[in-house]
N, C-alpha and C positions, 0 to 999 in steps of 0.2 A: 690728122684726120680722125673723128671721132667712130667709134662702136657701131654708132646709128648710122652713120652717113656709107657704109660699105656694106659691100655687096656680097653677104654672107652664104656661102654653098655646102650640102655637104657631098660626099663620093657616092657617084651612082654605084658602088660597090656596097653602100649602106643599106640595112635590111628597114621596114619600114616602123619598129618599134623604137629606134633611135638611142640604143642600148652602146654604148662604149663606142662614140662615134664623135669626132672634130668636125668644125667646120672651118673653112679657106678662107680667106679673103685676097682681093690682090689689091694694093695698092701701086702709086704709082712707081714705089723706090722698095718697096718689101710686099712681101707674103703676110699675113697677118694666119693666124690657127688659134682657133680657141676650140674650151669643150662644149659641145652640144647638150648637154646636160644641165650646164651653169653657166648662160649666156652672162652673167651678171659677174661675173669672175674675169680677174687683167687677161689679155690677149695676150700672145707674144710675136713678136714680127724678126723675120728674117729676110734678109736681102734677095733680090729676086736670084740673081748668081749662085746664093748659097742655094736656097730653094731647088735649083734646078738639079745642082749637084746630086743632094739627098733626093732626089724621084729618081734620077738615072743609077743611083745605087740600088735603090730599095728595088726598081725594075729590075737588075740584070739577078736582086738571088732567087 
């Protein structure tokens, strides 16, 4: 799946100047993140499993 064709989000935790900020994607078999800053720069995707892993850590510190 290409760059364009996905449904790029960023954290309603983002302030609205878009300063040091990723945006999501979810595909059908990975998570895609890129930087908000430089939509024009590789993406990198991890698998939805891993993905979830790293929210339920980053939630419990």
């Amino acid at each position: 799946m290409s760059t364009t064709e996905l449904a790029w989000f960023k954290s309603s935790y983002s302030g609205s100047s878009g300063d040091d900020c990723i945006e999501v994607a979810v595909s059908g078999q990975a998570v895609c993140v890129r930087d908000s800053k430089d939509v024009t720069r590789a993406h990198f995707a991890v698998e939805r499993g891993e993905w979830a892993r790293f929210v339920g850590f980053v939630t419990e510190a």
